[in-house]
Each structure stands twice: as C-alpha cells, then as structure tokens.
Backbone as CSV, one residue per row, in Angstrom:
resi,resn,N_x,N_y,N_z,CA_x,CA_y,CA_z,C_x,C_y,C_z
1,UNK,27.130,95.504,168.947,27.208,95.445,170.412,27.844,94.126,170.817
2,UNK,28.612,94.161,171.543,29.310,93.135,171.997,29.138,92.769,173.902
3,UNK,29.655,91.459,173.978,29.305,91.506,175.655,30.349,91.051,176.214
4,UNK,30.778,91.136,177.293,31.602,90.421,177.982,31.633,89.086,178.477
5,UNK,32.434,87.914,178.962,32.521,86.409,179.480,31.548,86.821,180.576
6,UNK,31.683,87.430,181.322,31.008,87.597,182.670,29.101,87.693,182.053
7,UNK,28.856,88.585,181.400,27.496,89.177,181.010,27.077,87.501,180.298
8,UNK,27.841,86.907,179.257,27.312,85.821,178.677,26.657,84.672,179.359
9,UNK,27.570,84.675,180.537,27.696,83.359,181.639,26.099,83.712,181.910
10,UNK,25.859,85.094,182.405,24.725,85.380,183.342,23.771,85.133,182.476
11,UNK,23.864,85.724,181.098,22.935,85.466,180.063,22.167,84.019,180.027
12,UNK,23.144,83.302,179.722,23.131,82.012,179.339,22.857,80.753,180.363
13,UNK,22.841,81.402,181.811,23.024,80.674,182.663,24.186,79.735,183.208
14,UNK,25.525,79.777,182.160,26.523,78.554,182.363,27.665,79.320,183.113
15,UNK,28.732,78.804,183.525,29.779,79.331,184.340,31.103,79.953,183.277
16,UNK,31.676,80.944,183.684,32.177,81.761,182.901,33.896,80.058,182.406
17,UNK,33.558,79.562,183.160,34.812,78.046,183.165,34.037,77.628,181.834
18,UNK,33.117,77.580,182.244,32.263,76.212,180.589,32.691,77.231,179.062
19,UNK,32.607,78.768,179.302,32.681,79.391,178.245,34.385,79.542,177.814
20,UNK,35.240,79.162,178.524,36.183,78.931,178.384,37.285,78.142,177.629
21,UNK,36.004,76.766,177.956,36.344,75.723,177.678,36.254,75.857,176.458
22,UNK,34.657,76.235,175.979,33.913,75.782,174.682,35.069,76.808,173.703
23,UNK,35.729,77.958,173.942,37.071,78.783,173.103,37.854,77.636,172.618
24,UNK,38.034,76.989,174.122,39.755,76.174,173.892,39.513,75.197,173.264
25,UNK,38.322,74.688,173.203,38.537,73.322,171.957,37.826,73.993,170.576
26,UNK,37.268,75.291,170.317,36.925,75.491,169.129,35.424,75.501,168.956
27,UNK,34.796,75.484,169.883,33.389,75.276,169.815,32.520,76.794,169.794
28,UNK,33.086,77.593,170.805,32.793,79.189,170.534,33.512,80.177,170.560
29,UNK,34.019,80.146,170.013,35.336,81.395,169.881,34.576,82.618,169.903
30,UNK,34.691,83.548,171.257,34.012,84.941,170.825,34.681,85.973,168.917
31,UNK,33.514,86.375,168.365,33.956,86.775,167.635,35.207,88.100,167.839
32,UNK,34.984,88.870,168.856,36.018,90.127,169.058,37.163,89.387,170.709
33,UNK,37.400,90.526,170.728,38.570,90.891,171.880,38.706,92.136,172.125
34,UNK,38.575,92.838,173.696,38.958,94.232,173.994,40.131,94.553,173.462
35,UNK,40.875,95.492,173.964,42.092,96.330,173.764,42.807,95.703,175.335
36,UNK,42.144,94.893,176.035,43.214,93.852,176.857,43.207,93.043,176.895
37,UNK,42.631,92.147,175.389,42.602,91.024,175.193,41.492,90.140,175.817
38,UNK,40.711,90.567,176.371,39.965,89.883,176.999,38.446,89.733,175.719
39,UNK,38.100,88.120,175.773,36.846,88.251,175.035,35.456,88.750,175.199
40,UNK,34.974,88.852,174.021,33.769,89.836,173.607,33.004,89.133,172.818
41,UNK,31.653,88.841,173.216,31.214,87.771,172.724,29.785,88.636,171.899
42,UNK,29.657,88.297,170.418,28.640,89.288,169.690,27.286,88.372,170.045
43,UNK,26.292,89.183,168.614,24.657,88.768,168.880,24.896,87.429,168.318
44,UNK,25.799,87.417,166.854,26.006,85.839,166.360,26.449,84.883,167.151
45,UNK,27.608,85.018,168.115,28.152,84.122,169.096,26.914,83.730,169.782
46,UNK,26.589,84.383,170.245,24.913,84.524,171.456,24.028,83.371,170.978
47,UNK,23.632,83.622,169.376,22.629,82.697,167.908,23.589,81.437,168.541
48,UNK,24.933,81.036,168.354,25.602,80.032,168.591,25.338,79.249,169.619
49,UNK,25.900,79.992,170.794,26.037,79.394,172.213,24.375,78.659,172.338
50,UNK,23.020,79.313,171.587,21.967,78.834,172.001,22.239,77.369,171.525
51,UNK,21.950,77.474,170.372,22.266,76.154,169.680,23.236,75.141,170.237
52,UNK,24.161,75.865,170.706,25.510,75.004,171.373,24.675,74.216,172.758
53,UNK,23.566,75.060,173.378,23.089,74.677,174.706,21.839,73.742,174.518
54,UNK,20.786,73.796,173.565,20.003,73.081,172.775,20.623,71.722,172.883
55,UNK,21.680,71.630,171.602,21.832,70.214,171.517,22.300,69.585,172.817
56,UNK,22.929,70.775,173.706,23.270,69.878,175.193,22.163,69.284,175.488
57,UNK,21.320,69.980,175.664,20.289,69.857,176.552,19.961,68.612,175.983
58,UNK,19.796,68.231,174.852,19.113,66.858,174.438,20.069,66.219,174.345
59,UNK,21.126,65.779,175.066,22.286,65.222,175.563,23.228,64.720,174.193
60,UNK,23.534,65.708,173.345,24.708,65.304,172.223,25.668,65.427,172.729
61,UNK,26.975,64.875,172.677,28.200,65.166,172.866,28.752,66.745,172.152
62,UNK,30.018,66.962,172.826,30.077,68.362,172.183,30.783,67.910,170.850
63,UNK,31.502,66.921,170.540,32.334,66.606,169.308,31.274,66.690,168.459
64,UNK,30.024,65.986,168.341,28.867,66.194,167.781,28.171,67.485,167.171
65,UNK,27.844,68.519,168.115,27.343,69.523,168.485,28.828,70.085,167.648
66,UNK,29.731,70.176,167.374,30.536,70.944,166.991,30.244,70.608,165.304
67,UNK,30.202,69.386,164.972,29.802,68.673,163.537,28.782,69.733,163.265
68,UNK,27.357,69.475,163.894,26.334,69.836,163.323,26.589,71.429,162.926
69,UNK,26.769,72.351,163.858,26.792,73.741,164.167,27.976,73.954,162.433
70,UNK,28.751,73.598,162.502,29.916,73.672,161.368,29.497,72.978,160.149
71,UNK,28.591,72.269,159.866,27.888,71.511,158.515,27.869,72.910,157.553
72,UNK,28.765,73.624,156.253,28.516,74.021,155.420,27.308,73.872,155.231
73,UNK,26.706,72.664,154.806,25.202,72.915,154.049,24.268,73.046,155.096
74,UNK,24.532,73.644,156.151,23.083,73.495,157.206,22.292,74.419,157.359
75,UNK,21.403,74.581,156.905,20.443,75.867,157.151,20.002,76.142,159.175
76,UNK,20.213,77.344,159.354,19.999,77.828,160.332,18.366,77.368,160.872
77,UNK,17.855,77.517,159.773,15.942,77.006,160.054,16.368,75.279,160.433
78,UNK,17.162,74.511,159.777,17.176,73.118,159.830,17.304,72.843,161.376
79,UNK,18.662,73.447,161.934,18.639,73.219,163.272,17.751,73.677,163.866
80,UNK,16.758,74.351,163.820,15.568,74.800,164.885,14.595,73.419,164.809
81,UNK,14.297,73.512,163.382,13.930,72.068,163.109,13.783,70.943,163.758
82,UNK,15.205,70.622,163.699,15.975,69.389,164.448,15.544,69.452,165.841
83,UNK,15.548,70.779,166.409,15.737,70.651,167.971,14.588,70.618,167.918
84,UNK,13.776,71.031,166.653,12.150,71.046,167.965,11.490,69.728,167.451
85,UNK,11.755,69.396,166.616,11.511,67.461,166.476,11.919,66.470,168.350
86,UNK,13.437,66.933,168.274,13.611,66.548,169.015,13.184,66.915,170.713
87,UNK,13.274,68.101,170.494,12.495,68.558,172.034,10.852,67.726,172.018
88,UNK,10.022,67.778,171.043,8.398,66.889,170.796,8.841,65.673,170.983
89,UNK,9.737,65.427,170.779,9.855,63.832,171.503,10.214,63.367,172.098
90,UNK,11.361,64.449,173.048,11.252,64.537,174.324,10.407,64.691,175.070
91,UNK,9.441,65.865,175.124,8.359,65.784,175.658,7.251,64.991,176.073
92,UNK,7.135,64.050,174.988,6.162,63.058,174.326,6.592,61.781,176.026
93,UNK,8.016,61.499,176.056,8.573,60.691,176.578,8.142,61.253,177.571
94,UNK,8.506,62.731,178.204,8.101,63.405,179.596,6.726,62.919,180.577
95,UNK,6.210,63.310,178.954,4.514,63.230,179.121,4.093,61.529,180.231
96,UNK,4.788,60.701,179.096,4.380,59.319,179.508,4.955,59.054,181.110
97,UNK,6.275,59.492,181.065,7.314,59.122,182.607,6.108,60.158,183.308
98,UNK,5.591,61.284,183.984,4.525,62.059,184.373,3.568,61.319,184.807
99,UNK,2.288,60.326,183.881,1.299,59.530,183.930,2.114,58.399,184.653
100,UNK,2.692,57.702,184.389,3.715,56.737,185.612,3.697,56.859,186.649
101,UNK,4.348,58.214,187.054,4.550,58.954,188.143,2.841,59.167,188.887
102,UNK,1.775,59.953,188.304,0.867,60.096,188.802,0.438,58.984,189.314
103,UNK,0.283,57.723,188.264,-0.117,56.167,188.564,0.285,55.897,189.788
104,UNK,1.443,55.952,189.865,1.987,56.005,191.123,1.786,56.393,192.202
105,UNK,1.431,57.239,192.205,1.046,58.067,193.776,-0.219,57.848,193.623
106,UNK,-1.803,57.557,192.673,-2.744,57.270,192.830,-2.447,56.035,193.545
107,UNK,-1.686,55.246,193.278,-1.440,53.896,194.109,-1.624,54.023,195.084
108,UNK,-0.492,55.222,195.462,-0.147,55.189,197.099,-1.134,56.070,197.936
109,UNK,-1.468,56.669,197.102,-3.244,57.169,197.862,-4.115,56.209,198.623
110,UNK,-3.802,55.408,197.268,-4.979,53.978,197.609,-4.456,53.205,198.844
111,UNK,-2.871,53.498,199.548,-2.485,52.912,200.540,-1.708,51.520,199.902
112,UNK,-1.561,51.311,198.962,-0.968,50.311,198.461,0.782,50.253,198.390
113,UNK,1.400,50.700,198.928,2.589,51.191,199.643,3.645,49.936,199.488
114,UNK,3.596,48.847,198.601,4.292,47.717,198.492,4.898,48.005,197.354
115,UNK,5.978,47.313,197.134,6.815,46.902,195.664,6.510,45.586,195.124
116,UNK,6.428,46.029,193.780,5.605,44.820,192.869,5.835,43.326,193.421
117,UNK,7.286,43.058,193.524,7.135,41.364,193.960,6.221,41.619,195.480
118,UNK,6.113,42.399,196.757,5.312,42.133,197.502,4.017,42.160,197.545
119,UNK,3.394,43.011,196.266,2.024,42.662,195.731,1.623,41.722,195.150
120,UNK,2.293,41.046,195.002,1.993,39.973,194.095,2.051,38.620,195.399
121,UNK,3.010,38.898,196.098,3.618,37.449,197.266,1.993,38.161,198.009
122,UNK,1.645,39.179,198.059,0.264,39.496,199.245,-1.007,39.476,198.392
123,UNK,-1.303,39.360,197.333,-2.536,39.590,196.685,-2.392,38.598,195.862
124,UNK,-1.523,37.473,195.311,-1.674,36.982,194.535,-2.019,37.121,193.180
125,UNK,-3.099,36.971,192.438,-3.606,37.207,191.093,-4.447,38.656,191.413
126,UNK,-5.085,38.913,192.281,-5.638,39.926,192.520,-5.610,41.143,192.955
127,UNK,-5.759,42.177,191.892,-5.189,43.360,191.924,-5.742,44.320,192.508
128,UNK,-5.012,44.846,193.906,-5.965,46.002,194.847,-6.169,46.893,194.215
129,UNK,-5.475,47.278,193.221,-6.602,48.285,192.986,-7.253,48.098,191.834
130,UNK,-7.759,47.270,191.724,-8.845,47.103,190.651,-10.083,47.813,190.362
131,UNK,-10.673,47.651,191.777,-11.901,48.872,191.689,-11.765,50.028,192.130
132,UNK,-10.597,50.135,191.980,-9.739,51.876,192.622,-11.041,52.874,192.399
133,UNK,-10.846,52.628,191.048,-11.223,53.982,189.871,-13.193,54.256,190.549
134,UNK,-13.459,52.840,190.162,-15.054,52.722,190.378,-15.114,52.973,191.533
135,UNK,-14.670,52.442,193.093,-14.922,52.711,194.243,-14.847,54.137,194.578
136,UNK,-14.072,54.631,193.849,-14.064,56.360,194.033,-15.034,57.144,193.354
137,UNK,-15.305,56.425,192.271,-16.882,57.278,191.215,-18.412,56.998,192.307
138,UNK,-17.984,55.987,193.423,-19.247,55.510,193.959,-19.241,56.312,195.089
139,UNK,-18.444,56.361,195.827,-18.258,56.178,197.340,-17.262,57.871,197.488
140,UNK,-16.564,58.127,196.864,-15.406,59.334,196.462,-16.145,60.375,197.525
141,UNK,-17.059,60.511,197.710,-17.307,61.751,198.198,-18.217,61.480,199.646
142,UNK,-18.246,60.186,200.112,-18.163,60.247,201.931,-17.460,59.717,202.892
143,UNK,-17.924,59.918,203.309,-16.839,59.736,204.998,-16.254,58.329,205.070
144,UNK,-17.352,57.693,204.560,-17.075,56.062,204.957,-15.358,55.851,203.933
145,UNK,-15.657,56.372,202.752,-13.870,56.324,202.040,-12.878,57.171,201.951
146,UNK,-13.287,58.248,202.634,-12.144,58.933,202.894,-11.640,58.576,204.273
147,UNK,-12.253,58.172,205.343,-12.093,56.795,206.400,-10.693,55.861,205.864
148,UNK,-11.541,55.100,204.905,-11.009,53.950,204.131,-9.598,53.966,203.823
149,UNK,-9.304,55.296,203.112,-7.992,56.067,202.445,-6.737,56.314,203.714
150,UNK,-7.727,57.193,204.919,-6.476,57.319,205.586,-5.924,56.658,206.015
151,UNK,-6.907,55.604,206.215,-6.833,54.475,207.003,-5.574,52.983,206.528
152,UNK,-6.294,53.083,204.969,-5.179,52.073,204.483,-3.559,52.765,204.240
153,UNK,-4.121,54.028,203.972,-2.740,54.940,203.555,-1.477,54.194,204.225
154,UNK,-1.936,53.869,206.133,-0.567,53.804,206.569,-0.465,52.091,206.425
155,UNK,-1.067,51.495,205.779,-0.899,49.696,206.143,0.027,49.313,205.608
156,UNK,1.587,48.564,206.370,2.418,48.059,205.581,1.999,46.807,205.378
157,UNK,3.414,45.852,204.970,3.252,44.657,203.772,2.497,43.601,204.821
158,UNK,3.091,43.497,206.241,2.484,42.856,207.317,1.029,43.159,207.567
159,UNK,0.516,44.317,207.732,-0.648,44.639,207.886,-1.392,43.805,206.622
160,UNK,-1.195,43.862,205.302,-2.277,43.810,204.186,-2.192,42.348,204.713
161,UNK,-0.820,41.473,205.042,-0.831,40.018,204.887,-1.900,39.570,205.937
162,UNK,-1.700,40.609,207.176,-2.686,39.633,208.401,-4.143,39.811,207.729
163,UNK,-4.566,41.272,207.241,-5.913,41.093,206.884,-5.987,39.953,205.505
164,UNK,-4.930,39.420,204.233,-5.644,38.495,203.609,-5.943,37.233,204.399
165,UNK,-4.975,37.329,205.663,-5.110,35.945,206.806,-6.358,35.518,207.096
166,UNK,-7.086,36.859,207.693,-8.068,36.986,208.296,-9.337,36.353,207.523
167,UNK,-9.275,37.305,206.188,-10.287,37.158,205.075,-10.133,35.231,204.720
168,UNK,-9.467,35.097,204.403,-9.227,33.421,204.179,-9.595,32.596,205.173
169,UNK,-9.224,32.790,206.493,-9.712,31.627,207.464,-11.574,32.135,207.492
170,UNK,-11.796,33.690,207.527,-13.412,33.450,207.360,-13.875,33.131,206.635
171,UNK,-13.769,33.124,205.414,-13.980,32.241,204.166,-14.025,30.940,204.276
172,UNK,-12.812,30.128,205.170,-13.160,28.630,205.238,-13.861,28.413,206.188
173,UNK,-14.192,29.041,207.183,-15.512,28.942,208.230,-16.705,28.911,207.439
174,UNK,-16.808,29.999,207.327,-18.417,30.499,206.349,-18.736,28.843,205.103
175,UNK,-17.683,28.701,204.857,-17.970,27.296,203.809,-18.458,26.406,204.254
176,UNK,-17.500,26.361,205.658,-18.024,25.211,206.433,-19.076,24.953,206.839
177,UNK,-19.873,26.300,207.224,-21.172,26.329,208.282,-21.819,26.292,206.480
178,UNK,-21.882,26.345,205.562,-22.978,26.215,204.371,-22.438,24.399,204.253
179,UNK,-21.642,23.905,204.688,-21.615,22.663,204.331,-22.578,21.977,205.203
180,UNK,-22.681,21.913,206.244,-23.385,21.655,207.696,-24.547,22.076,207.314
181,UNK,-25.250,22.801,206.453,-26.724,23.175,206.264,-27.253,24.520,206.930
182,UNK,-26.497,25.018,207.325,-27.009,26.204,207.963,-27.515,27.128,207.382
183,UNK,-28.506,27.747,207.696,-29.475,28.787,207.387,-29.219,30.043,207.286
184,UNK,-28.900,30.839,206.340,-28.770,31.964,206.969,-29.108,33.000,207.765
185,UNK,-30.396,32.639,208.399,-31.108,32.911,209.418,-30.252,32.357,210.839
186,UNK,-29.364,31.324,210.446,-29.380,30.635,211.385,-28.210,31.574,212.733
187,UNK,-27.852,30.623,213.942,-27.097,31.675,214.669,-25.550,31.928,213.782
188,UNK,-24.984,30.855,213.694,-23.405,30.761,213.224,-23.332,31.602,212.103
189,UNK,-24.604,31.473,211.206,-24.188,32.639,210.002,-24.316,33.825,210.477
190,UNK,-25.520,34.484,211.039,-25.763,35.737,211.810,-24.178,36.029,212.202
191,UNK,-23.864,35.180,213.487,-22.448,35.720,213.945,-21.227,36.377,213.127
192,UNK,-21.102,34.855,211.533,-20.144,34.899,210.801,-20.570,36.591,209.870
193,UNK,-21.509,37.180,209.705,-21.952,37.816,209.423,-21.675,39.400,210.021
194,UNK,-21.729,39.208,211.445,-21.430,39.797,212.103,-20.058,40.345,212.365
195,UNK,-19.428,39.023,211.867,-17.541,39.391,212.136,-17.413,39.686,210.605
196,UNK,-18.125,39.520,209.466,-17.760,40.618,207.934,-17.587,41.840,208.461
197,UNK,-18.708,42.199,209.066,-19.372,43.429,209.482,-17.913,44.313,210.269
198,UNK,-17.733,43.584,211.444,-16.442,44.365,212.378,-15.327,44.104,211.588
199,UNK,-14.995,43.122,210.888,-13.496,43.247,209.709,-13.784,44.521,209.135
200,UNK,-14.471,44.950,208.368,-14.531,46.243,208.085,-14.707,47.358,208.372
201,UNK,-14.967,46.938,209.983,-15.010,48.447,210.707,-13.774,48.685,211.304
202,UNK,-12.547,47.141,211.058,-11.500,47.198,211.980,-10.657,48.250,210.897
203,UNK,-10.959,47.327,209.757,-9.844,47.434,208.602,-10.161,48.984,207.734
204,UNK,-11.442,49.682,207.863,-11.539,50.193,206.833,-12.696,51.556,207.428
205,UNK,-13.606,51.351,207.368,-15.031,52.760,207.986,-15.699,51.842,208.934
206,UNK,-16.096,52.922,209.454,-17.485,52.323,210.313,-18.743,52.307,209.335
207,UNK,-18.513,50.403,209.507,-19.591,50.020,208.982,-20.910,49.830,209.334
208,UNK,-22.097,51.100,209.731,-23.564,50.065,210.226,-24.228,49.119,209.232
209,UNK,-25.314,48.611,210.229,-25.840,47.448,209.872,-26.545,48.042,208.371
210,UNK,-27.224,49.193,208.331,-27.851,49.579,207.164,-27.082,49.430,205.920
211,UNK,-25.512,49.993,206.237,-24.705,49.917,205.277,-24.026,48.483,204.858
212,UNK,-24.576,47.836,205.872,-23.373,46.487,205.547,-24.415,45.522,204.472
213,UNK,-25.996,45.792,204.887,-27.159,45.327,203.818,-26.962,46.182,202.677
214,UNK,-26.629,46.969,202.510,-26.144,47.862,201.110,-25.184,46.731,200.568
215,UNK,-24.104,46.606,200.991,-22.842,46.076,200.540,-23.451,44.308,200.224
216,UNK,-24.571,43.788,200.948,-24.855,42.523,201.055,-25.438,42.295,199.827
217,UNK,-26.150,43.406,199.148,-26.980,43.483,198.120,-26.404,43.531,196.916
218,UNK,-25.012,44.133,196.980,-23.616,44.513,196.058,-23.503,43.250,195.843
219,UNK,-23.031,42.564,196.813,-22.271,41.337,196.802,-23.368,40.457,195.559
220,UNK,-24.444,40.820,195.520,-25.089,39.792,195.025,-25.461,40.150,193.455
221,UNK,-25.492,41.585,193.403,-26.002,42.203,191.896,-24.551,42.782,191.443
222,UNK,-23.679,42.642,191.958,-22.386,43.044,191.219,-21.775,41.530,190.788
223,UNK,-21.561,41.215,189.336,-21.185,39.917,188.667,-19.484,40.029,189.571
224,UNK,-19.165,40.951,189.515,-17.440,40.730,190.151,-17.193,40.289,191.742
225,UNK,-18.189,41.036,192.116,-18.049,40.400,193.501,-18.992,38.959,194.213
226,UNK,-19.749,39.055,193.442,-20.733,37.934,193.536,-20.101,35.956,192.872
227,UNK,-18.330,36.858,191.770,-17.606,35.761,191.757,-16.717,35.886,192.847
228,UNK,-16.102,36.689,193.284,-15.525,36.539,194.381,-16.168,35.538,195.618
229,UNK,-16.887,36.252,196.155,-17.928,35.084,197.419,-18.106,33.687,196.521
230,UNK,-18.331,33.569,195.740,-18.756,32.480,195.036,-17.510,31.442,195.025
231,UNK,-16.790,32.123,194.798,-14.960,31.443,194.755,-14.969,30.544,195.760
232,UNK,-15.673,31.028,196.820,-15.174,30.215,198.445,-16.440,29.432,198.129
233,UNK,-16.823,29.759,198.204,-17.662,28.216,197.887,-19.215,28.760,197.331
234,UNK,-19.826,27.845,196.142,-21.120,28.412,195.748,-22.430,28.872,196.196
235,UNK,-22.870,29.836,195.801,-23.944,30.130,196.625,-23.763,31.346,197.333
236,UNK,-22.335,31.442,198.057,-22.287,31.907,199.253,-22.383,33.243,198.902
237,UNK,-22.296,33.879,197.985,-22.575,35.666,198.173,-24.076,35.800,198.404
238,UNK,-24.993,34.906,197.823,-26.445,35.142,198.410,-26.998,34.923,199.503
239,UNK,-25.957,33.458,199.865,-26.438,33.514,201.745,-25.459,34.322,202.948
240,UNK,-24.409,34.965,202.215,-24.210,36.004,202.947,-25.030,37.344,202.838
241,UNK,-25.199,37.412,201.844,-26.192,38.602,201.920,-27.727,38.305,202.441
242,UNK,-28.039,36.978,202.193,-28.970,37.034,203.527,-29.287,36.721,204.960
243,UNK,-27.744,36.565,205.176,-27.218,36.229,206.632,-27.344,37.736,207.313
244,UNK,-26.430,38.624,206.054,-26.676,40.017,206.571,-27.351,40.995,206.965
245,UNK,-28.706,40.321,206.180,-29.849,40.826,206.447,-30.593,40.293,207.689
246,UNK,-30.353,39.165,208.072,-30.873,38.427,209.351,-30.202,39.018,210.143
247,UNK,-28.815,39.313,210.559,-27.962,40.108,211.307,-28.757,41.622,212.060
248,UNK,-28.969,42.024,210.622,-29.461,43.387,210.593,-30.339,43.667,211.371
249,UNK,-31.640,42.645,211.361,-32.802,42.913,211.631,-32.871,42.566,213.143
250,UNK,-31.783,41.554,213.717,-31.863,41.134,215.241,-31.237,42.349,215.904
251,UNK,-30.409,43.193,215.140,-29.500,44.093,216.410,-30.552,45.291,215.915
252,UNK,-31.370,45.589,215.114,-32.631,46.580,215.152,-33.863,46.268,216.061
253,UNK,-33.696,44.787,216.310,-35.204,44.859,216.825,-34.441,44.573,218.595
C-alpha cells in the first residue's frame, strides 16, 4: 500500500513543501511513483519520515539526521534507543523547567510580584517568602490569609517599600520608648501596640485584639520571630507581646 504527498503531510502533520524538500536533498525519497509521476510514499518511507521527525524534534540538524538514518551498521532497535534516552532526558529537563515555573507562580500567589534585583533592593537579606510554606500549613484555610493573599497579590515594588518604611520607623520608636523605661503596661507601648495591630489590618486581615495576643504569643515562642523583634532591640518581642496583651485587655474592658 502506498500513499500519496498530500495523505503523508496529513499523516505526519508537516507541509506537503517540507516533504519536498526532504526528496530534493536525499533525506526521503518516496520509495514508488504513480503512472504521472507523482510520488508515493510506502509503510517503510512512513518507519523513515518517523525517525526523520524524532531526531527533529530533539533538535539535530538534518545533515545529521541523514548520517544517523544511513549508518550501515545501525540497528533499527538502536535508534528507538537513542531517541528514547534522549526524549528521558528531555523530559527530565521538562520536569525541572515545570517546578521553576510552578515556584514561580507560588511566588506570585504569595503577591511577591518583583524581579530578583527588586527583592533584594526591598527585603534586603530577608526572604518573603520564607514562611510561605509554614504560614499556609497554619493559617491556609481562613479568612484572615486568604484576606492576606488577595490582598498582597496586587502590592507593587512601591507598595512593599512604603510598608518596610513603615515597619522600620516603628521599630525605632518601640526601641526608643524601651530605652526611656517604659512599661509595657505603660500608655506609649499600649498605643505602639496598637499601631502593630492596625499595620496589619491596613496591610494584610483584620486583625482583632484576640488574634493579635495569638500572634503576641508567636512572637515570643517562635525562635524565628522572637529573633526578628529581638533584632530591634533586646527584649522587645516579650514586651511587645506584653504590651499586646495590656492593649487587649483596655479595649475589652
């Protein structure tokens, strides 16, 4: 059984021009010809053209692809071989560019929507998404972070910069009022306490007071964040967390 240029093209997917080509330099010569000269391409040509499209596909040149296919000593099993070595390690490569890609858009889930030098000029050493993974095993399934998500989703490079602004000048307040002796009972911490509280209801969920003594308690039994507060000056994740709790208890009672 033989087929026609037209039937092969469709077969094969390529344009009846490419099968043309591959005649005129020697690469597939249909084995027959009608009675008007026109080519007729058999089941062996067919075995060919695959192979011919194979090594395309894994981007050989055709001068190449003409070598291999024409190797006297080549076993027909060898080239399947070959290609499927090579297709597994193509794949392999797929696989990895894929996980990149996902990485990626988990990023941009997270709202992190910058290019590396602007993460780095806005976060410095510290990587937003660090507690990506954990904040989602904790929190993943209420309101307060799926809040969080839509919320950061849209923040550009300006937005993240004013909130590290923000976070830094309260940080050198809060130091200040622990330098001065203040209590965390006292009013200035209560207040400073108070503006943690609305930064995160600006920037992120609505935070109540119940929840912000949750987070006060974090601050203090989580070693990572308890160096963070600590960074700005010592002490301070415990007398914020019991500033927070003084906070708490004046806008309850």
């Amino acid at each position: 059984m033989s087929y026609s240029v037209g039937q092969v093209a469709g077969f094969a997917g390529v344009t009846v021009r490419t099968l043309h080509h591959y005649d005129d330099i020697g690469l597939l010569a249909p084995g027959e010809r009608s009675h008007a000269g026109h080519r007729r391409y058999s089941d062996a040509d067919l075995d060919r053209l695959q192979q011919i499209l194979f090594y395309r596909e894994l981007g050989f040149p055709l001068d190449e692809v003409a070598v291999l296919l024409d190797d006297p000593d080549a076993d027909p099993r060898a080239h399947l071989r070959r290609q499927h070595e090579l297709l597994t390690a193509r794949i392999e490569k797929l696989r990895k560019m894929a996980a990149a890609v996902e990485h990626a858009m988990e990023a941009r889930e997270m709202g992190i929507d910058l290019t590396p030098e602007e993460r780095f000029e806005v976060f410095g050493d510290k990587d937003p998404e660090q507690y990506a993974e954990e904040a989602e095993a904790r929190w993943g399934g209420t309101e307060a972070y799926a809040e969080s998500q839509r919320r950061a989703a849209g923040y550009t490079k300006q937005d993240w910069q004013r909130m590290q602004a923000e976070v830094a000048d309260w940080s050198e307040r809060y130091a200040a009022l622990m330098a001065d002796g203040e209590p965390p009972a006292g009013e200035r911490a209560m207040e400073m306490a108070e503006e943690h509280r609305r930064h995160i209801c600006g920037w992120f969920y609505e935070c109540g007071y119940e929840m912000h003594q949750g987070l006060g308690e974090m601050y203090v039994s989580d070693e990572r964040f308890k160096a963070f507060y600590d960074a700005m000056r010592p002490g301070l994740a415990e007398h914020l967390r019991d500033a927070i709790v003084a906070n708490a208890a004046r806008h309850s009672s």
